[in-house]
C-alpha positions in Angstrom: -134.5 -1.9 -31.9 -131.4 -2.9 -33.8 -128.1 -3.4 -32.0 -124.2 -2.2 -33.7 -121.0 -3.6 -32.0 -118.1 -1.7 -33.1 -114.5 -2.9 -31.6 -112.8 0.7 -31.2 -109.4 0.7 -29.3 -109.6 -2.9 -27.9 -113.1 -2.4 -26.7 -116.1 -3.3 -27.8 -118.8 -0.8 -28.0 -122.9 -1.5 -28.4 -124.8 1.4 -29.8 -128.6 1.1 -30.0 -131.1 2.7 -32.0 -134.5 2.6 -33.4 -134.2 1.3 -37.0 -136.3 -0.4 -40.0 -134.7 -1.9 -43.1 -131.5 -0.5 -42.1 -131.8 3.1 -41.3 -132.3 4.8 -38.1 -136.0 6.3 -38.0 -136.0 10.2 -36.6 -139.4 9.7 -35.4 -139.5 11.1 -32.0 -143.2 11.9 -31.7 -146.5 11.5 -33.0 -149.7 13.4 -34.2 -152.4 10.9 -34.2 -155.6 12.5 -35.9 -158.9 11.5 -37.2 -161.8 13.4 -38.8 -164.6 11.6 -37.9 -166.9 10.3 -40.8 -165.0 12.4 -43.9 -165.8 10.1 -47.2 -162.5 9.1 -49.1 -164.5 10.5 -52.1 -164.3 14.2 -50.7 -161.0 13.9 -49.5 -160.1 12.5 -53.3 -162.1 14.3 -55.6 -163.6 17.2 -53.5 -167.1 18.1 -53.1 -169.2 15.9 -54.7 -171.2 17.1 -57.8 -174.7 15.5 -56.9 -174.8 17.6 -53.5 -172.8 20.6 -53.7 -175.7 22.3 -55.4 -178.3 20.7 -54.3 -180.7 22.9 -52.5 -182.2 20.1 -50.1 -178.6 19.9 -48.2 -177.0 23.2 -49.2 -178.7 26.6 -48.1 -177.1 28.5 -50.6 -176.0 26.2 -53.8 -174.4 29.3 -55.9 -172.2 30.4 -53.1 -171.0 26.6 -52.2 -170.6 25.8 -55.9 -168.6 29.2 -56.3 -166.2 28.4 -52.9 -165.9 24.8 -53.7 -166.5 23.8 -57.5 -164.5 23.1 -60.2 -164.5 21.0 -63.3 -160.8 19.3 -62.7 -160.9 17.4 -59.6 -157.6 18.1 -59.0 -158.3 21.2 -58.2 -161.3 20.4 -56.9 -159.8 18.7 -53.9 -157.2 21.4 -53.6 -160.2 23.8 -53.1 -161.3 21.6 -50.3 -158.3 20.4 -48.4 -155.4 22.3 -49.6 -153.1 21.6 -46.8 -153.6 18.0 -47.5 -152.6 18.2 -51.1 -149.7 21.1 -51.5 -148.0 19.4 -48.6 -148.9 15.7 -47.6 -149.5 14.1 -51.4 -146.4 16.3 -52.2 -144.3 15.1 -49.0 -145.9 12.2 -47.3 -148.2 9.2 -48.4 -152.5 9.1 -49.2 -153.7 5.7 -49.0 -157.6 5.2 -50.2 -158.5 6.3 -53.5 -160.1 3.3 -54.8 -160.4 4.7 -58.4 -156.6 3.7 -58.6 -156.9 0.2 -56.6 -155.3 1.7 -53.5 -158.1 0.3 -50.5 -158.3 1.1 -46.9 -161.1 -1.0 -45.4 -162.3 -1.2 -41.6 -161.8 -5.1 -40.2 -165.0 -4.5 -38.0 -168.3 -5.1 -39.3 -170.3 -2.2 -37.5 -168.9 0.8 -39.6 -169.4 3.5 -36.8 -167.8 5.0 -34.6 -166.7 3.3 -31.5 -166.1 0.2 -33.0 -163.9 2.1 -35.6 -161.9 4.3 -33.1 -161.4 1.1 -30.8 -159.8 -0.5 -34.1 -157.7 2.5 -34.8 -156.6 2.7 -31.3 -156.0 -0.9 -30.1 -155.2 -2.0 -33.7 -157.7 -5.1 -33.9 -161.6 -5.2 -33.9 -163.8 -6.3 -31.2 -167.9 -6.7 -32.4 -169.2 -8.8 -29.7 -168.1 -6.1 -26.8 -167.8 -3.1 -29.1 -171.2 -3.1 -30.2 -172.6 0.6 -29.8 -171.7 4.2 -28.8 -173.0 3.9 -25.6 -170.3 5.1 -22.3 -168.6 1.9 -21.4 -165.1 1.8 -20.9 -163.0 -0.2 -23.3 -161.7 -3.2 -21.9 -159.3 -3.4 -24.6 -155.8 -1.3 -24.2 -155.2 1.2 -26.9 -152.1 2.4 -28.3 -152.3 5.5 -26.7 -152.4 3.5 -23.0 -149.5 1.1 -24.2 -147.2 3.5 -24.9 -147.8 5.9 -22.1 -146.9 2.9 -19.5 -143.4 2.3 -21.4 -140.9 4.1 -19.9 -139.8 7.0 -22.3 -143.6 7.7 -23.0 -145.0 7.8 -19.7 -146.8 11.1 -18.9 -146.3 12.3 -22.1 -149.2 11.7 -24.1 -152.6 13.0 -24.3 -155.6 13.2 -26.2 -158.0 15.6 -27.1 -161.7 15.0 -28.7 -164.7 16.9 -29.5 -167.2 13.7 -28.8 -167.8 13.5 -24.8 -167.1 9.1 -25.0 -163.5 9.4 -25.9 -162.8 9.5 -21.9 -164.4 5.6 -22.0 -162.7 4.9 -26.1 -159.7 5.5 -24.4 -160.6 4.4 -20.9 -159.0 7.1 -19.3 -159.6 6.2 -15.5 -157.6 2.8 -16.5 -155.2 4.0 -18.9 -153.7 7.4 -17.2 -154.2 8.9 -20.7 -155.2 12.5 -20.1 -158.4 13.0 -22.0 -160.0 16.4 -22.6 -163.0 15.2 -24.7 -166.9 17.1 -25.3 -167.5 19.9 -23.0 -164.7 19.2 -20.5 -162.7 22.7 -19.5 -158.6 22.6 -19.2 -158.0 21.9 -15.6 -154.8 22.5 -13.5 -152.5 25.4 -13.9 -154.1 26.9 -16.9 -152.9 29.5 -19.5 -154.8 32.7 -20.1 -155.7 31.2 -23.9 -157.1 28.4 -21.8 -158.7 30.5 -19.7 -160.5 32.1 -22.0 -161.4 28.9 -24.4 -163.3 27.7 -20.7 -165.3 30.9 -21.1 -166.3 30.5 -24.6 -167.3 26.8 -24.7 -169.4 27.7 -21.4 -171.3 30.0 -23.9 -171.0 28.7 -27.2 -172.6 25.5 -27.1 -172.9 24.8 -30.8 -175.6 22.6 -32.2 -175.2 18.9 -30.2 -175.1 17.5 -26.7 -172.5 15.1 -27.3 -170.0 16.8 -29.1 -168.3 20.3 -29.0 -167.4 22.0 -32.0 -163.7 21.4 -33.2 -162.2 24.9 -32.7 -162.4 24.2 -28.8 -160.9 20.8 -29.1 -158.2 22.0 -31.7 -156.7 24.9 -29.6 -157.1 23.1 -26.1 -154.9 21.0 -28.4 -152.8 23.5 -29.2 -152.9 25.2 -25.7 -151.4 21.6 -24.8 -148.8 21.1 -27.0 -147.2 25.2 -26.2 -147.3 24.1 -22.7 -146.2 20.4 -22.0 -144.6 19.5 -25.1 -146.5 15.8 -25.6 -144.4 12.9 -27.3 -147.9 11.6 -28.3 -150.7 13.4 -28.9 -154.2 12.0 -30.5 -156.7 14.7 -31.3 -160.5 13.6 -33.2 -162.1 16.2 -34.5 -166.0 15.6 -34.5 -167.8 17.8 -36.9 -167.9 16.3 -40.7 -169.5 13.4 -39.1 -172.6 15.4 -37.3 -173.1 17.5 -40.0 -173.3 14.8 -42.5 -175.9 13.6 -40.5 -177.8 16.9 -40.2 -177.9 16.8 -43.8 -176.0 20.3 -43.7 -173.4 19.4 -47.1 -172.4 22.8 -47.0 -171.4 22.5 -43.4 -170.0 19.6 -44.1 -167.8 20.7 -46.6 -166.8 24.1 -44.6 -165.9 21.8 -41.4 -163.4 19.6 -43.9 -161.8 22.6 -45.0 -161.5 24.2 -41.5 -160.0 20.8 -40.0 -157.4 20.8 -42.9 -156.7 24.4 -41.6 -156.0 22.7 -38.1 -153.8 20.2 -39.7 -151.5 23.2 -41.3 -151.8 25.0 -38.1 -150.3 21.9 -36.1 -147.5 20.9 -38.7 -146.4 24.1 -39.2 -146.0 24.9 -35.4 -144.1 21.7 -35.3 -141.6 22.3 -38.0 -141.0 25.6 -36.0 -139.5 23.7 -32.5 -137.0 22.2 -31.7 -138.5 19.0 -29.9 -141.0 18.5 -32.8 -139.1 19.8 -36.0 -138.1 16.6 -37.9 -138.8 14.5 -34.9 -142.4 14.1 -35.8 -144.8 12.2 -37.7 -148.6 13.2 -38.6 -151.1 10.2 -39.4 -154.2 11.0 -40.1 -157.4 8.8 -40.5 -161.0 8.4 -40.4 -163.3 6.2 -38.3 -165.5 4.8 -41.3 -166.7 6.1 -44.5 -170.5 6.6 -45.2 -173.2 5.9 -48.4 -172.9 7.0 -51.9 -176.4 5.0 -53.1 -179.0 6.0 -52.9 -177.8 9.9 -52.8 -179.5 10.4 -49.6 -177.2 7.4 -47.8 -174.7 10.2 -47.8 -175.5 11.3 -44.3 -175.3 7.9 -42.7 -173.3 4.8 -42.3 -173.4 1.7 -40.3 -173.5 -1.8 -41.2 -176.8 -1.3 -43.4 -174.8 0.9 -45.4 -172.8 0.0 -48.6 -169.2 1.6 -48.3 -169.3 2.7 -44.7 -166.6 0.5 -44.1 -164.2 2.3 -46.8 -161.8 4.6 -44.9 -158.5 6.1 -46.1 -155.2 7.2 -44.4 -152.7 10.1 -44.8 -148.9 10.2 -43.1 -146.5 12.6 -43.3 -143.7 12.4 -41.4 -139.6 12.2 -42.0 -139.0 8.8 -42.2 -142.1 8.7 -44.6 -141.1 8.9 -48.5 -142.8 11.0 -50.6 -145.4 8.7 -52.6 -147.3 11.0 -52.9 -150.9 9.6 -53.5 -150.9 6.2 -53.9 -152.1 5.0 -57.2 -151.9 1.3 -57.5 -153.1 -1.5 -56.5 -153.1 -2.4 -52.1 -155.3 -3.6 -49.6 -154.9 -1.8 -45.8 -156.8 -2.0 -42.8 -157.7 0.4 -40.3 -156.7 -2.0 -37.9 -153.1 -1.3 -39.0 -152.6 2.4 -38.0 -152.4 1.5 -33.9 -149.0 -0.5 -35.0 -147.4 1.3 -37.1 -148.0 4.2 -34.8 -145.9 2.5 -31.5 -143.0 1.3 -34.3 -142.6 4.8 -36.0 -141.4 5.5 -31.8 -139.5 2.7 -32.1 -141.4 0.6 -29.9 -142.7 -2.8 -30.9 -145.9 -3.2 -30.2 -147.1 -5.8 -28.5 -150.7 -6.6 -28.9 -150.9 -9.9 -30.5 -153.9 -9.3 -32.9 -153.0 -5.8 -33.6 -153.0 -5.5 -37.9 -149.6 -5.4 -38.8 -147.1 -2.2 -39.7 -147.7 -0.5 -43.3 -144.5 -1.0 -44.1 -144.6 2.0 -46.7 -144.5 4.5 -44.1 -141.4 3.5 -43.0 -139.3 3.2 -46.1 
């Protein structure tokens, strides 16, 4: 928070506002998302050309290889994600393509998922208590719990997950964070589109136990923000990681592109309200990365696995530059985001072994 005096007519005036290097940020809310398990290599150079056609993790090679192939990976990865790269590389920041120098590494050492969305969310690692996936509530306080017990955040943020142990990730019994997470319906006063999303996920169950498919957890999402207007809101959206472990490439692939969909569908409905148009910033992320050798390490990750710890990062946002993708040389952490989340809202964070702010974001 930086403090003006100005002496107008004999008296002396303070004005207060959020600022970094000498501007006044416009960030009035925030779209926390991850995409659990997507490889920096897709989101970089698209799909990849050892599995795209091949027929052990593809059902139909010529029809993936038509819908997502092409020799210039530029357009490659515009075939993939084009949301990603006609608006965010042209008017935010992509941090991760290691081809260029630009790293983004996990500080934990497990390189799955709990430990890596405890990291995102509190903004430091914690292997000896964050050790599995099992349902324990995190005794560490996230971001998400900080800022919804300061004073112009409180019952205004909310988060929305397709994995059923986001409730105990974000510790929602402790926190006060509203959590809709796996199979859970909308509850309260509930809009006919929520209505009728209950109905559907009671009879679409999709192919896990533990996770929903994203399309209920991205229009609950949406459902939310139409209604209740959120000043934070945190959706992870499950399905690149399961499929990847199915071995389903294609599905894989189809998932990434659907969830960039979601991405357009959230910006865009943002840039057309008031509360959110201009006000807001999108950072997106991933949990951990996953294997590259042997092919087959594709589908998994963990501490076992070489580059499951290699993540990237995307932002756009207006008090973001436009960098586009990132090509030079810088280390970042995931251990950063949960930081530079609470100061983009102008509220210093005040976990002491939080990673610090990218500064880049805000510049």
């Amino acid at each position: 928070m930086r403090m003006i005096l100005i002496r107008r007519y004999g008296i002396i005036m303070i004005i207060a506002f959020a600022s970094y290097n000498g501007f006044a940020q416009k960030t009035e809310n925030i779209f926390l998302i991850t995409l659990d398990g997507l490889r920096w290599q897709e989101l970089f150079y698209g799909a990849d050309s050892l599995l795209v056609d091949d027929s052990g993790y593809v059902d139909d090679p010529e029809g993936l290889t038509t819908q997502f192939w092409h020799a210039d990976y530029n357009k490659r990865r515009e075939m993939l994600m084009p949301f990603v790269w006609n608006t965010i590389a042209k008017k935010g920041q992509l941090y991760g393509n290691r081809k260029y120098g630009s790293k983004v590494n996990c500080t934990n050492q497990r390189w799955f998922s709990y430990p890596g969305y405890n990291e995102i969310l509190t903004g430091f690692a914690d292997d000896n208590r964050i050790n599995s996936n099992d349902k324990i509530n995190n005794p560490n306080v996230t971001v998400l719990e900080f800022l919804n017990k300061h004073k112009d955040f409180n019952g205004r943020v909310v988060a929305f997950g397709s994995w059923n142990v986001f409730p105990y990730i974000i510790n929602e019994s402790r926190s006060g964070v509203p959590v809709n997470a796996g199979f859970e319906k909308a509850g309260g006063k509930i809009t006919e589109q929520e209505k009728l999303l209950n109905k559907l996920q009671e009879e679409v169950r999709g192919p896990w136990e533990e996770v929903r498919l994203d399309v209920f957890t991205h229009h609950y999402a949406m459902e939310e923000l139409k209604k209740n207007n959120p000043r934070v809101l945190y959706i992870a959206y499950g399905e690149t990681d399961d499929f990847a472990h199915d071995g389903a490439y294609d599905q894989y692939l189809k998932s990434a592109q659907q969830t960039d969909a979601y991405l357009k569908e959230l910006w865009v409905y943002a840039q057309s309200q008031e509360q959110y148009k201009g006000k807001t910033t999108m950072i997106i992320t991933t949990d951990h990365g996953r294997g590259t050798v042997p092919k087959d390490s594709w589908k998994d990750h963990g501490s076992a696995v070489p580059n499951g710890g290699e993540i990237w990062i995307a932002v756009i946002g207006p008090d973001t530059s436009a960098l586009g993708e990132l090509k030079e040389e810088g280390q970042y952490y995931q251990n950063q985001v949960a930081r530079t989340v609470s100061e983009l809202l102008g509220v210093e964070y005040t976990a002491k072994k939080a990673g610090p702010l990218i500064q880049k974001i805000l510049n």
